[in-house]
C-alpha positions in Angstrom: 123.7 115.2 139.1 123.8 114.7 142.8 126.5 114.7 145.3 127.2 111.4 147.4 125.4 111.8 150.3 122.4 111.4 148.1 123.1 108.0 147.1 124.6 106.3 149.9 122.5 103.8 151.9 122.6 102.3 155.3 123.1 99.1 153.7 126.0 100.7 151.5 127.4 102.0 154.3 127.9 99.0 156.1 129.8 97.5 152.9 126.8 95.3 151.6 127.4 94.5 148.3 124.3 92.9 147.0 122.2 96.1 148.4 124.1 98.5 147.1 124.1 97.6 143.8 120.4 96.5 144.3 119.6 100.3 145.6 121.2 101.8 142.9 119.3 100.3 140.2 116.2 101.1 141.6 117.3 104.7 142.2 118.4 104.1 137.9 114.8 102.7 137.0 112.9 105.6 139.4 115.1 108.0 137.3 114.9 106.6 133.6 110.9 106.9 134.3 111.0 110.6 133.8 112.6 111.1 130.3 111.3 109.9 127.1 112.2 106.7 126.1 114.4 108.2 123.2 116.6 110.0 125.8 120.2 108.5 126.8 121.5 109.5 130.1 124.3 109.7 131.7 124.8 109.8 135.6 128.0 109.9 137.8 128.2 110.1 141.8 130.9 112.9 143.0 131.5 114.6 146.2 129.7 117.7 145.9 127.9 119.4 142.6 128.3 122.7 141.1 124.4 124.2 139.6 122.4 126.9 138.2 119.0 126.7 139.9 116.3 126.7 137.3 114.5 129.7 135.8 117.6 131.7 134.3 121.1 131.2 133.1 121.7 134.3 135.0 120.8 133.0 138.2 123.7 132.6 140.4 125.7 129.4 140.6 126.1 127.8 143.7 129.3 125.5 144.6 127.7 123.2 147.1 130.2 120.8 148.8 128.2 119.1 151.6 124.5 117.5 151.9 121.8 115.7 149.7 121.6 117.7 146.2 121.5 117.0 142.5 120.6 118.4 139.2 119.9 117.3 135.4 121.0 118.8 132.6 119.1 117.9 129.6 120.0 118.4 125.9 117.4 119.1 123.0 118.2 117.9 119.5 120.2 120.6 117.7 120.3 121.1 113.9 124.0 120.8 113.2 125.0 119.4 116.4 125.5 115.6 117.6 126.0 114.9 121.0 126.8 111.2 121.6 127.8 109.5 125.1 130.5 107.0 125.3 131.3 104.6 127.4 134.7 102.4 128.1 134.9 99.4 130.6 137.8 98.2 131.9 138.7 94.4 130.7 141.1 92.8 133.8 141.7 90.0 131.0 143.1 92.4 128.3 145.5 95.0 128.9 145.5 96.4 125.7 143.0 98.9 124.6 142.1 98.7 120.9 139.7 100.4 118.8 137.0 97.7 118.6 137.5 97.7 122.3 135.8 101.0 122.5 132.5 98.2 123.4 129.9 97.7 125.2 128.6 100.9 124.9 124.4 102.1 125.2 122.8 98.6 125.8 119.3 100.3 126.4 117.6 103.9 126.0 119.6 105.3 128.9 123.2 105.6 128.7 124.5 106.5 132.0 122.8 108.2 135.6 124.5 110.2 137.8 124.4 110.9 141.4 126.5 113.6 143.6 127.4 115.4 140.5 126.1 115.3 137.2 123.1 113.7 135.4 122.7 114.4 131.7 120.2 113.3 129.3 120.2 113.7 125.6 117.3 113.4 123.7 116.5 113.1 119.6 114.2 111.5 117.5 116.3 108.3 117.4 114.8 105.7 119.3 118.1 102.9 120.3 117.6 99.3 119.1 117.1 96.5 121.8 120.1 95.8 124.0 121.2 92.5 121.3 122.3 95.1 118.4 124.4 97.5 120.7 126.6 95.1 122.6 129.7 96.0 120.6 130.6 99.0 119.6 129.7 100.4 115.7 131.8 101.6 113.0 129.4 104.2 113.6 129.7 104.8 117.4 133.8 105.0 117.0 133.7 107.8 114.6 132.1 109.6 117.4 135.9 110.0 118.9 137.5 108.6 116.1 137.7 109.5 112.6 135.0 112.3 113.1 136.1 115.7 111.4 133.6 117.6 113.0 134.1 116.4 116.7 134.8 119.8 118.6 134.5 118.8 122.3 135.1 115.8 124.7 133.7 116.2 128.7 135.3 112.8 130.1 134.8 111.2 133.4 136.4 108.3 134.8 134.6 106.3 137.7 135.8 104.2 140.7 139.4 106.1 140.8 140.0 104.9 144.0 140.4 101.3 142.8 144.3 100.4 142.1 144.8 100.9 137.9 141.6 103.3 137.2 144.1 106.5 136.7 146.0 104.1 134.0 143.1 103.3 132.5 141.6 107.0 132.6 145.0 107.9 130.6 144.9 105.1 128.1 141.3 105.8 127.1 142.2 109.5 126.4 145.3 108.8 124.6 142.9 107.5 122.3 141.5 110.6 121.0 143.6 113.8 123.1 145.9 113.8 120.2 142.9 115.5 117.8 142.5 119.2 118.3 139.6 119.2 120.1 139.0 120.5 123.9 139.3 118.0 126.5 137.8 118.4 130.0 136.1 116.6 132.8 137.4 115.0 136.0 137.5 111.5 138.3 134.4 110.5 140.0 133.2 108.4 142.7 131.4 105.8 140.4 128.6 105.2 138.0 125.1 105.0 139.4 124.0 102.7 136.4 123.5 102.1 133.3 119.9 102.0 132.9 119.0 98.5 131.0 117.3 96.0 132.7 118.8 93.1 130.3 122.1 93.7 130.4 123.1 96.2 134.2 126.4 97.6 134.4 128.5 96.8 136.7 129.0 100.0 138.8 131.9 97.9 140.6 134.2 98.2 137.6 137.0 100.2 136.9 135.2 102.4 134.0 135.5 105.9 131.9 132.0 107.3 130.6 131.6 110.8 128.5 129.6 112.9 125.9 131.2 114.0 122.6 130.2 116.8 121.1 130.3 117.4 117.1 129.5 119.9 114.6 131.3 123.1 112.6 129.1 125.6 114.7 130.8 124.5 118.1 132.9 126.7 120.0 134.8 126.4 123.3 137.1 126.9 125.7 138.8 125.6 129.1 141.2 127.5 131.6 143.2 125.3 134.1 142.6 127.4 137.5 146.1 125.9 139.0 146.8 125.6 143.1 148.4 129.3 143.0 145.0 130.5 142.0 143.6 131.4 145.8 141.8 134.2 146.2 139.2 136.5 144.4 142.4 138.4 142.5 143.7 135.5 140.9 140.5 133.7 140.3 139.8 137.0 138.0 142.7 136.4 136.1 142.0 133.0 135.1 138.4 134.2 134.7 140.0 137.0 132.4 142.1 134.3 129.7 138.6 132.4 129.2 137.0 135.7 128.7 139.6 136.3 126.4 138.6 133.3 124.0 135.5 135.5 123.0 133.2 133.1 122.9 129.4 134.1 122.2 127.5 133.7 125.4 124.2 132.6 123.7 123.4 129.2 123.4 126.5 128.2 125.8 127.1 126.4 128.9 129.7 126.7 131.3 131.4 124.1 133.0 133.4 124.4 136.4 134.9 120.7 137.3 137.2 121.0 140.9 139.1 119.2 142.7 137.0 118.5 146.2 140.3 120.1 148.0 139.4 123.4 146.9 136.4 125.4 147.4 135.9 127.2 150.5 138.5 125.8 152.5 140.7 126.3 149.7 139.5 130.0 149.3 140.1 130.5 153.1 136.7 129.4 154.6 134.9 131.8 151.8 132.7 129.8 150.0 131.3 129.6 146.3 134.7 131.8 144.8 135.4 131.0 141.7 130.8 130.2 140.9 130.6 134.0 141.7 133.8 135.1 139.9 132.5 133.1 136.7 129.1 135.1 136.9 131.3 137.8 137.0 132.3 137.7 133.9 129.8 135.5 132.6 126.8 137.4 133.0 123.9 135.4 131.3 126.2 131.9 131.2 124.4 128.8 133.1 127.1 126.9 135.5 127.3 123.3 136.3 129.6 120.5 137.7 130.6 119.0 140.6 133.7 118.2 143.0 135.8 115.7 142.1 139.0 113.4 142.8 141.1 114.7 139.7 141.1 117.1 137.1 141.1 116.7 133.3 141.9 119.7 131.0 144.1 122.6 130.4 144.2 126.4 128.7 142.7 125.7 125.3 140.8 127.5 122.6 138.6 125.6 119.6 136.6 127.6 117.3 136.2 127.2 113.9 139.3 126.7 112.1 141.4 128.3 114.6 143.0 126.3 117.7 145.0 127.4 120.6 147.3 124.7 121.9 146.6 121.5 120.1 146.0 118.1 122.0 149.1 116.4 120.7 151.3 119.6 121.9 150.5 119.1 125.4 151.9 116.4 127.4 149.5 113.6 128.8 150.6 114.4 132.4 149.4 118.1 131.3 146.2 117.4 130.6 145.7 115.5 134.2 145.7 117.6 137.7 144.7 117.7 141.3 143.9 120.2 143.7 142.7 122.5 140.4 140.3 123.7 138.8 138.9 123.2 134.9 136.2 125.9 133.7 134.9 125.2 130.0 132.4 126.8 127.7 130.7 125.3 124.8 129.3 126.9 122.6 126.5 125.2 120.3 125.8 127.7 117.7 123.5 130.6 117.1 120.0 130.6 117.3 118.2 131.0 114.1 
């Protein structure tokens, strides 16, 4: 991940098509060099980032709103645990969005790349076919939202929000699976970087939504909606307090801060990095990532095991969709062996 600043040219500034999208490949290709060829990634351009500098999950988080920065978050295969990236694109020439629309997904070994906010790559032992046998969308590849009995978490992003119809789209892409009783979080970014496949380039001009799912009986998490009443150390503790509450195990599990770019310091009264350092609080040994973005997906909701707090489908649509918050999640991926 990496916040704007880090990805916009001259040439972008000065509203040149052609070079922008020319300059973002490039920045795509440099990237997709550094991971196996196995690895899918996913990259998404945002405001500011939220990161754990490298060493320790302990280390302390750092909210940073302005300047060049970026991180990557990678994934190892897990025993017990699929993580699988998704990607929607919006269709100007159909309106309706049906299942074998969920398409166009992973033409290459990199799924998506992100830039002011969040790159992720996920790597197994499965090596992707060429770009010709993954231009629709597999019985396979739906059952990673659809149909999947084991699917414990979706992190959802939708790109280009500022274009006219991307917030409709973000909402009929999640009505498509937020009715399951699975946690549901993630935010609106500026756009997506690329996807990495020379054959077949997306088009980061498009009204899109991209995402990981997560899958497998040893997942746990949790989300807390930090609402626009929540502004100052005292109340950030509270929230802090009902996600402490869920009791999820703190090895093996990430934490997840995704914020509006309203809040932060000048939200917290010019003192910066607030709710980073009240999540270390009570998340001692928890790594912290994310970014500032233009909208807010999630809500107060508790998945482990068989036992759910607040299903999907008793929770409004509008519920699920905020400004000027905050969403903090942990996911759990099971105990080391």
């Amino acid at each position: 991940m990496a916040d704007s600043d880090s990805f916009v040219s001259l040439e972008e500034c000065r509203g040149h098509k052609r070079a922008r999208k020319r300059t973002s490949m490039e920045a795509a290709f440099a990237l997709e060099k550094l991971f196996p060829k196995q690895c899918q990634v996913l990259g998404i351009v945002t405001p500011g980032i939220v990161v754990t500098p490298m060493g320790s999950g302990s280390n302390q988080p750092q909210e940073i709103e302005f300047g060049e920065s970026g991180f990557a978050l990678l994934f190892p295969q897990i025993e017990g645990i699929k993580i699988q990236p998704f990607h929607f694109v919006k269709d100007p020439k159909n309106l309706t969005l049906e299942r074998h629309q969920l398409t166009k997904v992973v033409p290459g070994p990199l799924l998506l790349l992100a830039s002011v906010a969040f790159k992720v790559a996920v790597c197994d032992d499965t090596v992707p076919g060429p770009p010709s046998q993954q231009s629709s969308l597999t019985e396979e590849t739906i059952t990673g939202l659809l149909d999947n009995p084991d699917l414990r978490v979706v992190l959802v992003f939708g790109y280009n929000c500022h274009k006219v119809g991307a917030g409709n789209y973000l909402q009929r892409v999640l009505s498509t699976f937020s009715d399951t009783n699975i946690i549901v979080a993630g935010g609106q970014v500026d756009k997506l970087l690329s996807l990495t496949s020379e054959k077949n380039p997306v088009d980061i001009d498009a009204i899109g939504v991209v995402g990981l799912s997560f899958s497998g009986h040893r997942i746990q998490s949790a989300t807390v909606l930090l609402n626009e009443e929540v502004n100052d150390e005292k109340t950030a503790e509270a929230a802090m307090q009902r996600l402490k509450a869920a009791n999820i195990p703190e090895q093996n599990t990430i934490g997840f801060m995704f914020a509006c770019v309203g809040r932060g310091f000048q939200h917290y009264r010019d003192k910066a990095n607030v709710e980073a350092d009240t999540f270390r609080k009570f998340f001692p040994s928890v790594p912290l990532f994310g970014f500032f973005g233009n909208g807010e997906i999630g809500c107060d909701r508790i998945v482990t095991g068989n036992f759910i707090l607040r299903k999907c489908n008793e929770v409004k649509d509008d519920d699920l969709f905020h400004s000027y918050t905050t969403i903090m999640a942990l996911i759990h991926l099971g105990s080391s062996k």
